[in-house]
C-alpha positions as CSV (number, residue, x, y, z in Angstrom):
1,X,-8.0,-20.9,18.3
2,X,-6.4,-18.1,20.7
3,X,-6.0,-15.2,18.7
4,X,-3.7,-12.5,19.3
5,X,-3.1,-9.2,17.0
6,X,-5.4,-10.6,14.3
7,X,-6.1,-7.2,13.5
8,X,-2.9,-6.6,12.5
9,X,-3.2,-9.8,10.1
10,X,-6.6,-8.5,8.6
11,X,-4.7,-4.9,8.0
12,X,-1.5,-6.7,6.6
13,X,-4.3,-8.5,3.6
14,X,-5.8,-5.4,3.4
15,X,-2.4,-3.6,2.4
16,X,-1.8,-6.6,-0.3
17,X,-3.5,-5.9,-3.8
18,X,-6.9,-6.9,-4.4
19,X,-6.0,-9.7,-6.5
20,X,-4.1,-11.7,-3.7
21,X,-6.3,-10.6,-1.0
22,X,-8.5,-13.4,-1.5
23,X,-6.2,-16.1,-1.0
24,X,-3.9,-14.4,1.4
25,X,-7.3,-14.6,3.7
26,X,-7.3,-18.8,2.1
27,X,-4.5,-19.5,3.5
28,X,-4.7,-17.8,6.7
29,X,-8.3,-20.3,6.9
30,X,-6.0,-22.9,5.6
31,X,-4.0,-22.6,8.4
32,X,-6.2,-22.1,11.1
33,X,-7.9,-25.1,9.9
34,X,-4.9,-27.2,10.0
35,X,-3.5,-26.0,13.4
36,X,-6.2,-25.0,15.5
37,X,-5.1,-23.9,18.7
38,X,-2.5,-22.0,17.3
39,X,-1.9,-18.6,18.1
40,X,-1.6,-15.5,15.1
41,X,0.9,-13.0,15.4
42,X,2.7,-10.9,13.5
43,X,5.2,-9.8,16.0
44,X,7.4,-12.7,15.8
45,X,10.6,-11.9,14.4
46,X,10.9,-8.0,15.6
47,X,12.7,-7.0,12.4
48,X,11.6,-4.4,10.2
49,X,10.3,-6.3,6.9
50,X,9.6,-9.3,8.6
51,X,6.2,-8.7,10.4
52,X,4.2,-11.4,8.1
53,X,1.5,-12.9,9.5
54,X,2.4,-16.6,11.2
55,X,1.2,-18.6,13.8
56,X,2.7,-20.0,16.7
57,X,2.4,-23.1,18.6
58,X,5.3,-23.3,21.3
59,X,7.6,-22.4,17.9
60,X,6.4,-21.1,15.1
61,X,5.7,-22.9,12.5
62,X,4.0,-21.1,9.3
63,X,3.7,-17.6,7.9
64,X,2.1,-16.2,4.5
65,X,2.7,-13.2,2.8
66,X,2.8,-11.5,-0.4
67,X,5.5,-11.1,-3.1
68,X,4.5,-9.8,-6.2
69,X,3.4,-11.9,-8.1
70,X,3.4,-14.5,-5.3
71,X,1.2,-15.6,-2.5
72,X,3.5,-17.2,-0.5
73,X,3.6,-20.1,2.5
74,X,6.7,-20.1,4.8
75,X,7.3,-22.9,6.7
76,X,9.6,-25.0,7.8
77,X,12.5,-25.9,5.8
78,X,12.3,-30.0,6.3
79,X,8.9,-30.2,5.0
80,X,9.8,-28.6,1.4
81,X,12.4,-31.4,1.0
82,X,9.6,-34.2,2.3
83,X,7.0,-32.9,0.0
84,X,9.4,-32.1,-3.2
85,X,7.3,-33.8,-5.3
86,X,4.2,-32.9,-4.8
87,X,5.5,-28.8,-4.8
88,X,7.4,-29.9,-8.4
89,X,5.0,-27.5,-10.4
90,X,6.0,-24.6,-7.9
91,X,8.4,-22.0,-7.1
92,X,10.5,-22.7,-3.8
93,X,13.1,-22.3,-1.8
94,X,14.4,-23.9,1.7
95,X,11.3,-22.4,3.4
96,X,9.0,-20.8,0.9
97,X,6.5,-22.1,-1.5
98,X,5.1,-19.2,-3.9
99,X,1.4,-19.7,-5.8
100,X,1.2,-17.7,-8.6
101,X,-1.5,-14.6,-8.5
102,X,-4.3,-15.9,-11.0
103,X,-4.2,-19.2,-10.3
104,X,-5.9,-21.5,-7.7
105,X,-3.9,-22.0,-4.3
106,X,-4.3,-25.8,-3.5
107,X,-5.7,-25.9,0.0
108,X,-5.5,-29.3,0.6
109,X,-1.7,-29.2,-0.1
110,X,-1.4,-25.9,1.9
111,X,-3.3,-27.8,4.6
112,X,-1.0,-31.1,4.7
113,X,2.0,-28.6,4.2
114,X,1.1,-26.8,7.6
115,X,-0.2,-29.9,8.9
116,X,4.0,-31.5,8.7
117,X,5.2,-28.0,9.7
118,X,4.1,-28.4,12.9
119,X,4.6,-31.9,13.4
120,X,8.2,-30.8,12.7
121,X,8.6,-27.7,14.9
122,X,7.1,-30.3,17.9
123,X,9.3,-33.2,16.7
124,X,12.1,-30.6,17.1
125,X,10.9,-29.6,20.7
126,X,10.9,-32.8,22.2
């Protein structure tokens, strides 16, 4: 995976309380597993308050950050609908799934959530 300003992502964890670092740094593996060859920045949208971590692949196409008391995984707004579902037992919006602090992130869902995010943003591209 080409990495770019990973230090920034490792000091934007670091900012986030204890409790959620842990999975903060899960579902950056999470999503680096599932896209590899992506690149992580957090420079993507250029706005102040919207520097979260994400990872780009010709488009972005997923993000995590932290919301008190949320972990939360951005991505894109087709795949929430797709997956309703399996996210029933979760908060979400068009474009956000928050995991409660406290309790265990599913990986594999995070996985298969990035996995259809991209797929999406390169369906979109074509």
């Amino acid at each position: 995976m080409k990495k770019r300003k990973s230090n920034e992502v490792d000091e934007y964890i670091a900012r986030c309380p204890k409790e959620a670092q842990g999975d903060l740094a899960k579902i950056r593996a999470a999503i680096r597993a599932a896209a590899p060859g992506a690149i992580e920045r957090t420079d993507y949208f250029r706005m102040p308050g919207y520097s979260y971590p994400g990872f780009d692949y010709d488009g972005m196409f997923a993000w995590f950050s932290f919301k008190k008391p949320h972990i939360r995984l951005h991505i894109r707004p087709p795949v929430i609908h797709e997956h309703r579902k399996e996210l029933a037992g979760f908060a979400t919006t068009k474009a956000i799934v928050s995991f409660p602090i406290g309790k265990p992130v599913p990986m594999t869902l995070v996985k298969k959530l990035v996995k259809a995010s991209l797929k999406e943003m390169k369906d979109k591209s074509e």
